[in-house]
N, C-alpha and C positions, 0 to 999 in steps of 0.2 A: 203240640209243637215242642221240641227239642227246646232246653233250656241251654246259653251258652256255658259255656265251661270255664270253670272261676280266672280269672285273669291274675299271673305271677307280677308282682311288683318290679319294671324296669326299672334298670342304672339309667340313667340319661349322659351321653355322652355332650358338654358343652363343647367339646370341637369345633372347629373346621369341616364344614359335609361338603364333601363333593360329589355332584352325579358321578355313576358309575362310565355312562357317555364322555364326560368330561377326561377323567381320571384314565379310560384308555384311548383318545384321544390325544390330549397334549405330546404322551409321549414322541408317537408319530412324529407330529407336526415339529418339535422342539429339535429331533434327532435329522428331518429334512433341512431343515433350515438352516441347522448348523454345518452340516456337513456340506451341503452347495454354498451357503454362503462364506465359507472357508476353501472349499474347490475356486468360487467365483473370485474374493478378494487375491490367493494366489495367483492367478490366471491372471487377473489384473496387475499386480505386480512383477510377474514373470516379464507379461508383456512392455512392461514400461522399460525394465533391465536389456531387455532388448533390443528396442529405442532405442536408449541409451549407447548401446554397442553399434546398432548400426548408424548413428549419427557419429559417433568417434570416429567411424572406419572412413567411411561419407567424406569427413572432413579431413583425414588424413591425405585420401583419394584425392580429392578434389584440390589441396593445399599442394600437393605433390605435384599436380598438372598446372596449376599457377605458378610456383616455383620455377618448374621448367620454360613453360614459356616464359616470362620476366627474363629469366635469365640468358636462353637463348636472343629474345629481341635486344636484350642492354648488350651482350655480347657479337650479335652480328652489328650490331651498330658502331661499337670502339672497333671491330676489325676493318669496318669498310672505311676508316675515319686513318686506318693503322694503314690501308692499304694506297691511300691519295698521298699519306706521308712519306711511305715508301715511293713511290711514284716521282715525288719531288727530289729526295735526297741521291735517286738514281742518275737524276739529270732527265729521266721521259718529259716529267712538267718544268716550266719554269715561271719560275713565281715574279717575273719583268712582268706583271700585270697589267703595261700602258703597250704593249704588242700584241695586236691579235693571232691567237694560234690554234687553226681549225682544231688541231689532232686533242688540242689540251682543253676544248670547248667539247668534242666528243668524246672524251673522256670523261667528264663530268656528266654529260649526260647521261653516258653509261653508268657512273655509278648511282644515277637517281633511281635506274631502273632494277636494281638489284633488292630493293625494299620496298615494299609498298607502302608501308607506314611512312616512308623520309620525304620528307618536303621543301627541304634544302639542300643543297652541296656545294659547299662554297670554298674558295682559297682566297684569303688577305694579306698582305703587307706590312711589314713592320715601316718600312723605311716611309713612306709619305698614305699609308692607310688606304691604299685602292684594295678594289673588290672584285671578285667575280665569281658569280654561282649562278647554281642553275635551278630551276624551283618549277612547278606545274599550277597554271595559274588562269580560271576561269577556263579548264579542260583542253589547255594548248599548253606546248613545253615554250619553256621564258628563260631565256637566259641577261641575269644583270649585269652590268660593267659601270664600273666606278675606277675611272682614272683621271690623267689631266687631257687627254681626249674626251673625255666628259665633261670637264671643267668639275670632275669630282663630283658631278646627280649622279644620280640614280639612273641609268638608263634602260630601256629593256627590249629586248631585241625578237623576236622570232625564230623557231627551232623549227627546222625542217623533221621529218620522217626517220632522216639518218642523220641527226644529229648535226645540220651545220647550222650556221649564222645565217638568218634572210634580213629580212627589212625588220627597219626601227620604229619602234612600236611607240612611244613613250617615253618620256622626259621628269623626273620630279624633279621639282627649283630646289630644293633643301639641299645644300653641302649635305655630304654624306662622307663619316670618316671612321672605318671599321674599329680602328684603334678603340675608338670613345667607349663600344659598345660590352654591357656585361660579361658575354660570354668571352669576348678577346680578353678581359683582364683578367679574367679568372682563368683562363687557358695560361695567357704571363706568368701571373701570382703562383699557380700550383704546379709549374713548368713539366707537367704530366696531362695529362688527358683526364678531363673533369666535365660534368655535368651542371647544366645550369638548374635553377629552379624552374619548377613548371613558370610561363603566362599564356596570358590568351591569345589565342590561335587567331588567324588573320581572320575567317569566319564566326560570326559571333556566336556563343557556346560552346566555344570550342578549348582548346589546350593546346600548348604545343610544350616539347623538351629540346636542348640542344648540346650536343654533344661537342667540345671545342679540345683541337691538340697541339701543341705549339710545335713548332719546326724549327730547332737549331743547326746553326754550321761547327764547324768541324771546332771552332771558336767556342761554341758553348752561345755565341749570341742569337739572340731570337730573330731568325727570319720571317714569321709571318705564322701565322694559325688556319690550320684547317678545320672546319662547324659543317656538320650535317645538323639538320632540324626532322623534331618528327613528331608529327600530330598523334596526340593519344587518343584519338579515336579507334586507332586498331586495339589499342588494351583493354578501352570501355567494350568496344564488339567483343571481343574473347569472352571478357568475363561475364558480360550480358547472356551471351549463345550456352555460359557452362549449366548444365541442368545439376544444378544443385538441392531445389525442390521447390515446393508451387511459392512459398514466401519469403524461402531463404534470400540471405544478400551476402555479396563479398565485396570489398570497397579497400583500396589501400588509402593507408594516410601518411607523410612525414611524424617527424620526430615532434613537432609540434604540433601535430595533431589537424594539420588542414589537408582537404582531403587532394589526391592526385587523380587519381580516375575510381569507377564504382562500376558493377553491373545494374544500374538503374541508368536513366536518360538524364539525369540531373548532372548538370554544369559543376564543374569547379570552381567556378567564378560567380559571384553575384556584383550587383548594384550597392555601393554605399550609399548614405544618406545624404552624401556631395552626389552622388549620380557616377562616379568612378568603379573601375571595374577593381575586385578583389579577390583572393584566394579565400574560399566557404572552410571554414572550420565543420568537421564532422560534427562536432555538435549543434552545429546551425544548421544542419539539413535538415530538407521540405521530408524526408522520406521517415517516417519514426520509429520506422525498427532502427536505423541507422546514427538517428539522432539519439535515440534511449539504448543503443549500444553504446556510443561515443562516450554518452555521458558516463555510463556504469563504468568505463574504462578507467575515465578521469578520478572517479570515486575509489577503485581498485586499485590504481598505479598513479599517483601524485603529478610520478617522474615517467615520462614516453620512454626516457634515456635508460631507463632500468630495466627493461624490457630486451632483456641478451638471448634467452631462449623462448621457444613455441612454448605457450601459455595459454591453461582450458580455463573459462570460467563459466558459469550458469547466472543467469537472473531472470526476476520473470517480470511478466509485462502482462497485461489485460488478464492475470492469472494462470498465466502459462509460462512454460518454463519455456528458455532460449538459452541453447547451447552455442554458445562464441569458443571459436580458435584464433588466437593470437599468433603471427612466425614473422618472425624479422626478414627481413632483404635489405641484401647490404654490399658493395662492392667497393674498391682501394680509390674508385672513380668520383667519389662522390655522393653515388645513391646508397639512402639510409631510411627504406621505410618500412611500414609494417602492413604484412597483409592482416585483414582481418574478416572472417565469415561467420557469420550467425544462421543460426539454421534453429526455428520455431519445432519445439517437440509436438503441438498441434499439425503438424506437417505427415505426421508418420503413426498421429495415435486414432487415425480414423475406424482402422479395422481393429483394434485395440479395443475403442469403446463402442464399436459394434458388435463384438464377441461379447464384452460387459451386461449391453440391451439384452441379447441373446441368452444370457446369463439370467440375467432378471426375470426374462420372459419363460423360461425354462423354470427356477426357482417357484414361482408363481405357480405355473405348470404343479410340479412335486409336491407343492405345499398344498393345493386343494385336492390333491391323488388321497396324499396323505390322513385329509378332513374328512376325506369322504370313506377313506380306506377304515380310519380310524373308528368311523361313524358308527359305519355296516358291523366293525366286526363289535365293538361295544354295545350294538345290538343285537346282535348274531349272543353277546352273553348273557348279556342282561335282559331280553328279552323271556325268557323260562324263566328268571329269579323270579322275576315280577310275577307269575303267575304261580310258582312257589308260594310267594308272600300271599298273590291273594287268596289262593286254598287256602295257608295257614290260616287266618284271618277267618274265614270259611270255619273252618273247624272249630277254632276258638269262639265263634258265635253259633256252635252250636249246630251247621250245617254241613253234613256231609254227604250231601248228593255228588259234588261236584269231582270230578277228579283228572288227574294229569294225564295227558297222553303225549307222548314224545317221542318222535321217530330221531333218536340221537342213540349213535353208541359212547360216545365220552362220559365224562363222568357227571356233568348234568343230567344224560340220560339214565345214569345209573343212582342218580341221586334224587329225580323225579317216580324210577319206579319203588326204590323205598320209601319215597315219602307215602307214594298210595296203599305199600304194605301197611305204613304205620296208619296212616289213615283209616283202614278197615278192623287193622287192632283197636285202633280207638275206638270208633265207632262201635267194634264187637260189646266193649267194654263199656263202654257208656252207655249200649243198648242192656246188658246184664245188671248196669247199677241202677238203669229203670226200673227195673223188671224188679231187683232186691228192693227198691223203695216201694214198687205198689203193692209184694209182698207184706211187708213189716205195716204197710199202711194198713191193709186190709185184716193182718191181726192184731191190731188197735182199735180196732172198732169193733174187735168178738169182745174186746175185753171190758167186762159190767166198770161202769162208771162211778158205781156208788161205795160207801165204803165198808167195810166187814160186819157181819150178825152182830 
C-alpha cells in the first residue's frame, strides 16, 4: 500500500468563506432585483405623475362646464326678469294690479314656460303691495292675486292650457303684503336687480333662489318689483348627472361657507335643535368627503373672502390623497360663491396598483429565474473543482488510481487534463522513489553489521 505523500504546512485563511454556490449566485439575484425594483418604483411614480395630470385637466374640464352652466342659468334668469321689466316700461303690462287683464296673466305664463328650473313669475306694487304671479303647483298651472278685490289674501285661481283665468281655487286668511317681503326690499335697497339668499323650497328638501328687479318711472320712483323664483333642484341634477368619477363630489358654498346646492341628494337645510329649518354649513355635512373637504378649507383659508382666484389644494383622508379645485363665481347681481370639487386620487390609481402587483409578481418571477439560473451555473463551475479537490486529496493520500475525465473544452477542461498529466508524473515519480527506497534498502542489508577485524 502506497504511503501518503508528506502534507505542506497551510496558511489558514480566518476570513469570511463563502460557498462558491453562494458567491455566484447573489450576484444574479442582487442585480434582478435591483434593476426591476427600480423599473417598478419608476413605473409607480410615473404613474402617479399622471394621475396627477389627468385629475388637473379632469377638474379644469369639468370646472369649465360648471362655470358655464351657472352662468348661463343666473343669466337667462336676470334676462327673463329684464324682459317683464321691459314689458312694463313699454306700456304691454300694467302694473294697476287690482284689474284683471287676460293678455298680462298670459304673459306671465308665458314666461314660466321659458325655464324649467323658474317656479315663480310675479309683478308687485309699490303703491298699496298687491301681487300677482304665476307659479306651477301640485302639477297644474296657479296663478295668485293679491289685491283689494281679495281683500289683500292670497288667492289662487286656475290656468287653462292657453294660459287664461278659470275658476277660484283657494283663499289664504293671512293679509298678504309684497312690500314686507325680503326679496322686495332688497330689489328697493340695491335699486338694481339682486339675488336673494337661498331658503327652503315649498317641498320639503328642497331650496329655492329668487331673483327680484325694481321698476322705476321716468321720476326715478319705485313703481313695483318684478321676482322670478327657482328651485335649485335643476343645479343639484346637473351637477349630480356630471361624471366626474366613482367618488368625486362638487358642491358650491357662499362666502360663509353654507352650502347652496351639491352633486349628492343632501338638503341644504337641516333641523335645528328648536326643530327649525336652517342653511347646513359644509362642514356639517352627512357626506365626509365633503365635510373633510369644508374643513381642510377652513384650516387653509381663515377668510372665504380671500379666496379671488381658482385655487388647487391636496389633503389626504383614510390615507389617500384628495385633489380639491377651488373657482369663485361671482356676478354685479349679488351671487358670490365658490365652486368647489374634490376628486379622490384612489379613483384613477386602480390600474396604477395593478401594474404595481404585476410588478411584484413579475419581480418574484425574475428573482427565482435568477436563483435558479444563478444555482445551475454555480454548479455548472464548481461542480469539477470539487472533484479536482477530491483527486487532489486522492493523491496527497497516496492514491492514484483515480482520475478526471471531462468532456469540457474551457479552461476547467483544460485544467482537469493537466491535472491528470501531473497526476501520472507524480505518480511516475513516486513509483521511482519506491523502487530507489527498496533499492538502498536492500543494500543495507548486504551490508556486515559487525564492526572491522
Amino acid at each position: 500500500m502506497s504511503s501518503p505523500l508528506p502534507r505542506p504546512l497551510l496558511s489558514r485563511n480566518s476570513g469570511l468563506k463563502l460557498p462558491l454556490l453562494v458567491v455566484f449566485t447573489i450576484p444574479f439575484v442582487v442585480q434582478v432585483v435591483v434593476a426591476v425594483g427600480l423599473v417598478g418604483y419608476l413605473s409607480f411614480r410615473n404613474g402617479q405623475q399622471t394621475v396627477e395630470n389627468l385629475i388637473g385637466q379632469l377638474q379644469l374640464e369639468i370646472g369649465n362646464r360648471v362655470n358655464l352652466y351657472l352662468t348661463g342659468f343666473i343669466t337667462k334668469a336676470e334676462l327673463l326678469n329684464q324682459v317683464t321689466v321691459d314689458a312694463v316700461n313699454r306700456g304691454d303690462i300694467s302694473l294697476d294690479l287690482n284689474v284683471t287683464r287676460p293678455s298680462r296673466d298670459r304673459f306671465l305664463w308665458q314666461q314660466m314656460q321659458k325655464l324649467d328650473s323658474i317656479s315663480w313669475v310675479s309683478l308687485s306694487a309699490q303703491q298699496r303691495g298687491e301681487f300677482l304671479g304665476v307659479t306651477r303647483k301640485d302639477n297644474t298651472w296657479q296663478i295668485k292675486v293679491v289685491n283689494s278685490k281679495t281683500n289683500y289674501q292670497s288667492t289662487y285661481y286656475a290656468i287653462d292650457p292657453i294660459g287664461r283665468r278659470t275658476q277660484r281655487l283657494n283663499a289664504e286668511p293671512r293679509r298678504y303684503d309684497a312690500r314686507l317681503h325680503p326679496w322686495y326690499k332688497a330689489a328697493q335697497k340695491a335699486r338694481q336687480p339682486i339675488w336673494s339668499p337661498i331658503y327652503p323650497g315649498a317641498t320639503l328638501g328642497t331650496s329655492s333662489m329668487t331673483i327680484a328687479q325694481p321698476i322705476y318711472d321716468r321720476q326715478a320712483n319705485l313703481r313695483g318689483v318684478v321676482a322670478s323664483s327657482f328651485a335649485l333642484q335643476s343645479i343639484e341634477k346637473y351637477l349630480a348627472n356630471l361624471n366626474i368619477s366613482p367618488k368625486g363630489k362638487v358642491f358650491l358654498v357662499e362666502r360663509s361657507g353654507l352650502i347652496v346646492a351639491s352633486s349628492t341628494p343632501e338638503s341644504p337645510f337641516l333641523l335645528d335643535a328648536q326643530g327649525n329649518l336652517r342653511q347646513r354649513l359644509a362642514s356639517e355635512s352627512d357626506v365626509p368627503l365633503i365635510r373633510s373637504t369644508a374643513q381642510t378649507l377652513q384650516r387653509s383659508f381663515p377668510s372665504f373672502s380671500t379666496l379671488q382666484n381658482q385655487q388647487k389644494i391636496e389633503f389626504t383622508q383614510n390615507s389617500e390623497r384628495q385633489f380639491v379645485q377651488i373657482r369663485p363665481l361671482r356676478n354685479e347681481h349679488g351671487i358670490d360663491w365658490l365652486m368647489v370639487m374634490v376628486i379622490p386620487e384612489g379613483d384613477f390609481m386602480a390600474q396604477i396598483h395593478h401594474n404595481t402587483r404585476h410588478t411584484i409578481g413579475l419581480c418574484s418571477i425574475a428573482l427565482l429565474i435568477a436563483t435558479l439560473t444563478g444555482a445551475c451555473t454555480a454548479r455548472w463551475v464548481t461542480l469539477p473543482i470539487s472533484r479536482l479537490d477530491r483527486a487532489a486529496k486522492d493523491i496527497a493520500a497516496g492514491r492514484f488510481d483515480d482520475q478526471i475525465h471531462l468532456d469540457r473544452s474551457d479552461e476547467l477542461g483544460s485544467l482537469s487534463t493537466s491535472f491528470n498529466q501531473m497526476a501520472i508524473q507524480v505518480q511516475a515519480s513516486f513509483k521511482a522513489l519506491q523502487a530507489s527506497e527498496q533499492r538502498l534498502a536492500s543494500f543495507l542489508e548486504t551490508v556486515p553489521c559487525g564492526g572491522l577485524p
